[in-house]
N, C-alpha and C positions, 0 to 999 in steps of 0.2 A: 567502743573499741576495746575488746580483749586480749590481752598479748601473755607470751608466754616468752621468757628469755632464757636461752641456751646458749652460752657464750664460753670460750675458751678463757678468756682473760678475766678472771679475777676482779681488776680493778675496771673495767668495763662493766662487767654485770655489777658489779654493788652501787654504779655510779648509773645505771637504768633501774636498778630496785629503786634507786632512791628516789627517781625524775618522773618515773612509772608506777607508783606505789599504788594509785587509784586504781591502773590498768591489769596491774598482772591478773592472770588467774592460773589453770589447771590447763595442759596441752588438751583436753581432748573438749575444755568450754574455747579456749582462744579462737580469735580470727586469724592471726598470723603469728609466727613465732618471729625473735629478735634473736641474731645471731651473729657473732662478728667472723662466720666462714662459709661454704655453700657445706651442706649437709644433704648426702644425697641420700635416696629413695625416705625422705622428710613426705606427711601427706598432707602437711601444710603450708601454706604459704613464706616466703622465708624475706624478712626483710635483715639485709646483708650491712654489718656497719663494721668495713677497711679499708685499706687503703691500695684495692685492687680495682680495675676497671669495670668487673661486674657488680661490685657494691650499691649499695642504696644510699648512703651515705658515708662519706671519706671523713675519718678522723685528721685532726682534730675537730670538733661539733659543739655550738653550742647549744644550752635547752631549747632557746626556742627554736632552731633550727631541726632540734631530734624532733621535736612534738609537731612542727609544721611538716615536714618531712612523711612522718609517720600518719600523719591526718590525710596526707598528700595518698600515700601505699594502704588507706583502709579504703576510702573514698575509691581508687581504681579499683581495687578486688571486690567490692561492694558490686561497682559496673560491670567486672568479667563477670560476675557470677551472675546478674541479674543477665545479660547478655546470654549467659550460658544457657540459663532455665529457659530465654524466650525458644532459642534455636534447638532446646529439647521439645519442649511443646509443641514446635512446629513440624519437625521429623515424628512424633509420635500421632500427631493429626491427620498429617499426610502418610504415614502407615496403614493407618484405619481408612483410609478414603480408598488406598490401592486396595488393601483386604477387600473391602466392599464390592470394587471395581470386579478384581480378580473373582469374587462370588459370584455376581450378574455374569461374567461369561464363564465359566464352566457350569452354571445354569444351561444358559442356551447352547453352548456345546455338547453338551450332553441330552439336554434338548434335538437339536440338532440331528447330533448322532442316531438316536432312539428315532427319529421319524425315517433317517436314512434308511435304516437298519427294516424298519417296515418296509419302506418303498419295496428293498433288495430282494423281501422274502415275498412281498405278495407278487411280483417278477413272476420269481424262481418255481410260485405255486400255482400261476395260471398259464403256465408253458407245459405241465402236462397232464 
């Protein structure tokens, strides 16, 4: 688990530098960032610590509560994302199957077409 903290509060961030010291790294290595607000157009994941209803964790907290917590928010992002990759795979396979699909019949239509297209003329050429 990599994390990155961006926190408004002062005494909040130097008391997750402290709890996190193993985990922090560099926003663009982390898996999720620690923030105690939502932070929009973020393109990472955001685990939220106030005392607001979308939070991830309500202050007051204790350690082992943040690191259970936060073990809790790597472990599900771990799963969306594994989740993610499957349901890319899967639209990207079945792209290539319709590609394929879509080949075989504008083959034969074209096919098709090209032998109509004889029928029409050899018609039009033995009527006079």
């Amino acid at each position: 688990m990599n994390v990155t903290i961006m926190c408004d509060s002062l005494l909040l961030k130097k008391a997750l530098e402290m709890i996190l010291a193993d985990y922090i790294t560099t926003f663009k290595k982390c898996d999720f960032v620690i923030t105690d607000k939502k932070i929009p157009n973020l393109t990472k994941p955001q685990f939220i610590i106030a005392n607001e209803e979308y939070a991830n964790l309500k202050k007051p907290f204790s350690i082992s509560q943040i690191l259970i917590e936060l073990e809790k928010f790597h472990k599900k992002q771990k799963l969306t994302n594994q989740v993610s990759n499957l349901v890319k795979e899967n639209i990207e396979e079945k792209s290539e199957h319709l590609l394929k699909l879509e080949t075989k019949i504008k083959a034969l239509t074209n096919g098709y077409v090209n032998k109509l297209m004889q029928v029409i003329k050899e018609h039009y050429e033995n009527r006079e």
